[in-house]
N, C-alpha and C positions, 0 to 999 in steps of 0.2 A: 623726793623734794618735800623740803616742812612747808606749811603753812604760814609762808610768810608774805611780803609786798612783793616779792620775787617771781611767784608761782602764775602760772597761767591759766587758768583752767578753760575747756574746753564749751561752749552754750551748747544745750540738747544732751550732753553727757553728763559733764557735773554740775549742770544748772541749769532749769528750766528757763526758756527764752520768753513764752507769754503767758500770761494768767490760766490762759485753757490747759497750756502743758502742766505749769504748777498745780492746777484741779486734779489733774491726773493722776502726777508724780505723787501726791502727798493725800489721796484720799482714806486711806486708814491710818489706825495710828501704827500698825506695823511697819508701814512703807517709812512713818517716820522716822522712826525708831532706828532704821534700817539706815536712813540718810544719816542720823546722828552717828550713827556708829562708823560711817565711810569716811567721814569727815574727821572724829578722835581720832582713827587709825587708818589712815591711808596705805601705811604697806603692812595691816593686816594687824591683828587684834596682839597687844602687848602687856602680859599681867602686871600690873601695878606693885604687884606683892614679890615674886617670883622672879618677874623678870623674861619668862616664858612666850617664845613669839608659836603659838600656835591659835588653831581656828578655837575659839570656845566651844562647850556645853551650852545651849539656849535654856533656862528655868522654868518653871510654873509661873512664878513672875515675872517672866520676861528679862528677870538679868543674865549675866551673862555669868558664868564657870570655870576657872582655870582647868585647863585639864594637867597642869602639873600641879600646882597646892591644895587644888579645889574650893580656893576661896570666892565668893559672888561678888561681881563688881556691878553695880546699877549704871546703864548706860549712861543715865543723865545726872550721874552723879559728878560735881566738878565744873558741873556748867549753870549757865544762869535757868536752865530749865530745872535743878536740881528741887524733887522736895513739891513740884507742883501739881496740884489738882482737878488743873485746867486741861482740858485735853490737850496736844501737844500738837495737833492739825490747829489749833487756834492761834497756836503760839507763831506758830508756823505762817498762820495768814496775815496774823499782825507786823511781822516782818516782815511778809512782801508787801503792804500795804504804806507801812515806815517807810519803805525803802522805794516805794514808788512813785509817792508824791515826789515831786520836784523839790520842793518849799517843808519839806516833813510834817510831822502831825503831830497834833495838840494831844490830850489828854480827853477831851469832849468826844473829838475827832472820832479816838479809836473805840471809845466806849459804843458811840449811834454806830458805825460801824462792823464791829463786833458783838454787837446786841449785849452789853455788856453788863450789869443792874446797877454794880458798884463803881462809880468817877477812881474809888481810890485803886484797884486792880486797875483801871486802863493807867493810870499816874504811874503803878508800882511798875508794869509792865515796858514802860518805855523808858523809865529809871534804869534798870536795870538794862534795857537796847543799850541806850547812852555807857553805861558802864563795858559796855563788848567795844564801842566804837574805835579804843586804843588798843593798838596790839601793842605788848607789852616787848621791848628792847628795837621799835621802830628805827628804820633807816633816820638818819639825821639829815639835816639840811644841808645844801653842799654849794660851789660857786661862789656867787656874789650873793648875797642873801642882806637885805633892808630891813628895821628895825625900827620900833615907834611902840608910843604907847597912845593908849588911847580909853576916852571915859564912858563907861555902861550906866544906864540907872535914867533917871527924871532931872528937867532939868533944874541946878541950883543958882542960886543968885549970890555975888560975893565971894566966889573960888574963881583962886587964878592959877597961875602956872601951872605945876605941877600936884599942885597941893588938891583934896577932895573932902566934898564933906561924906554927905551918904551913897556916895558914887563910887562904882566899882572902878579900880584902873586892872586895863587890857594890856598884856604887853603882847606886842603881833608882829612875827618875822615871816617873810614872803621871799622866797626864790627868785632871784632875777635873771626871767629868761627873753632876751632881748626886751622888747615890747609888752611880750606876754608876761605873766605870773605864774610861775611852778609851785610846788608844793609851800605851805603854811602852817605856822605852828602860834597857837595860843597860848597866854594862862593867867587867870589873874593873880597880880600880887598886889601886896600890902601897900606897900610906897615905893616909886620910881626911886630907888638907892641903890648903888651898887650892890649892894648884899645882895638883893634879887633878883636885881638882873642878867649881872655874871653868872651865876649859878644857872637860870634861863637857857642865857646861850650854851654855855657849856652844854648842859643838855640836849640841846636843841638843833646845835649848829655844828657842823665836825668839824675839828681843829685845822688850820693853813685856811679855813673860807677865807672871803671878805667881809667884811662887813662893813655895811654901809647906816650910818645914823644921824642925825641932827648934831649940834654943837652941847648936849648935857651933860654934865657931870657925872650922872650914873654911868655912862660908858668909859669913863678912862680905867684905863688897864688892861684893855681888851689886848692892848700888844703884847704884853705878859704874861699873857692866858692863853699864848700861843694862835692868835688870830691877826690879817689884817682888815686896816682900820681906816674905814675914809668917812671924813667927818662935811657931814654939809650944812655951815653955819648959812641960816635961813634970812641971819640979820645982813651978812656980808654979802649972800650974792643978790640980796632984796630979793627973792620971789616968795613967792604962798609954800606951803608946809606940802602939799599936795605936788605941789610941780617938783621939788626937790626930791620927794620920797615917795613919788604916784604908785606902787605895787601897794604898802602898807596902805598906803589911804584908798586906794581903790578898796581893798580885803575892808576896812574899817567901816566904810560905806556899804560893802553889802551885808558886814554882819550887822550892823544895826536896823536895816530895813530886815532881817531876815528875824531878828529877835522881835522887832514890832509886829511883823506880820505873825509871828507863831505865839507870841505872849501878850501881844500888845504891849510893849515896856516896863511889864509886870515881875519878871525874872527875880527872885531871889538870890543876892549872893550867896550865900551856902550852898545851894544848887550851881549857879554858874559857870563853873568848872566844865560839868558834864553836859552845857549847853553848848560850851566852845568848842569840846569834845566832836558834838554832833557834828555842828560847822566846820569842824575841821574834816571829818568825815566825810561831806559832802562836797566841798569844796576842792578835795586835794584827789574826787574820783568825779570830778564834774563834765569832764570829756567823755565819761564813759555812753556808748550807743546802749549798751543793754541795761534796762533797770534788772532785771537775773541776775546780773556779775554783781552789783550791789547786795543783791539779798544770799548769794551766795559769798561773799566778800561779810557781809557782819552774820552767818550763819556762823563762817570761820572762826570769827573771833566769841560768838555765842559759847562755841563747845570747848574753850581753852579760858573762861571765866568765870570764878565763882557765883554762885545765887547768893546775894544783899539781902538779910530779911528787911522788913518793911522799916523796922526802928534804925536799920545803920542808913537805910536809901535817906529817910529825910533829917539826919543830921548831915548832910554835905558833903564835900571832898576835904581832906585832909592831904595835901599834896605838896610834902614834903620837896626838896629840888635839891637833889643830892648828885 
């Protein structure tokens, strides 16, 4: 089975259950080493070059050896640990520390925590978390799924509608599962216009859903695009934005308290992206009892993500919606 949202994994086996098991599980860097490697290749080491599914040669430097090309593959190469100098038990603690706060952790956070000297390594460090949070070709949204956008930033005076000055707009679709709320999908775009948000859902949402939205313009053609489409004008049935669309405003409302509590309202757009990322992260595994299934959950996507050096981490997302 791949490492997908599909998979199960077992607590005590592929993922330590408390702090004192993880002390254990990961106290050299060998033992890391070792988890890094079970995780790339679950049913057993497969040369990159080759093509060759047998056990490797171990190196002087710890990489690994085809034994049919005999070319070296560096375990951490290919993953966001690729290239670093940090011992790889720290990297390791910083992830379950990320992953165990409830409310996640700032940059200050991991640095006093990790005894760390440099603000910009605990920054670089959880940039790059943020960048493991999406697995790449995710289940999409399914059912009845609700739709809204919504405004990030400080607040302005003299913007109305739709319209924003230095405020980021959120577009935010929420699963609707009876009462409750299922899965959640972010992102910001430019302006509420069709162009961006059809492309969105496309992405977002798999085709025959519902969808469920206010009366705006940006949404027409959702029938075309092989979706249906229930439209809740706000003016005709007089209630609040909230009562008609309560999954999207409820998700609205906690990511804004949850961006205040970690940034204080401070969030940079160019960043923003891989903030929503987080929240979506957490959000859409927020039933889970084990904080372990979380730190084995973004371990997963760790060893299947490139390393960002520090100059591409703070020029932003670039997120194309294709």
């Amino acid at each position: 089975m791949g490492m997908t949202e599909e998979s199960y994994p077992i607590s005590g086996q592929d993922y330590p259950q408390t702090f004192q098991e993880f002390d254990k599980w990961f106290e050299t860097e060998d033992k890391c080493r070792e988890y890094i490697k079970k995780l790339r290749w679950q049913h057993g080491f497969r040369c990159p070059y080759c093509d060759l599914h047998d056990e490797p040669w171990i190196t002087a430097r710890d990489n690994l050896r085809c034994r049919g090309c005999r070319n070296e593959i560096s375990i951490t190469a290919g993953t966001i640990f690729e290239s670093t100098r940090k011992p790889l038990r720290d990297w390791f603690f910083a992830m379950w520390f990320v992953t165990s706060q409830k409310y996640g952790a700032n940059a200050l956070g991991l640095q006093r925590v990790l005894g760390l000297r440099s603000y910009q390594t605990a920054w670089t460090w959880l940039h790059k978390m943020r960048r493991a949070m999406v697995i790449p070709g995710r289940n999409q949204l399914t059912g009845t799924v609700e739709i809204d956008e919504t405004f990030v930033g400080a607040p302005e005076e003299n913007v109305y509608g739709r319209g924003t000055g230095k405020k980021a707009i959120v577009v935010v679709a929420a699963e609707v599962r009876g009462k409750a709320t299922g899965r959640i999908r972010l992102r910001k775009i430019e302006e509420a216009s069709a162009e961006n948000l059809i492309p969105f859902i496309k992405a977002s949402i798999c085709e025959g859903a519902l969808v469920v939205t206010d009366g705006w313009q940006g949404y027409t053609g959702l029938q075309n695009n092989g979706y249906q489409h229930e439209i809740k004008n706000i003016k005709q049935r007089g209630k609040k934005p909230h009562e008609l669309l309560p999954h999207v405003h409820r998700v609205d409302s906690l990511l804004k308290r949850w961006l205040d509590g970690m940034l204080q309202g401070g969030v940079q757009q160019r960043h923003l992206d891989y903030y929503l990322d987080e929240f979506t992260f957490r959000f859409n595994r927020r039933t889970s009892r084990s904080r372990g299934l979380l730190f084995y959950r973004l371990m997963q996507q760790a060893v299947m993500t490139c390393s960002t050096p520090y100059r591409g981490l703070i020029g932003g997302k670039d997120a194309p919606m294709n």
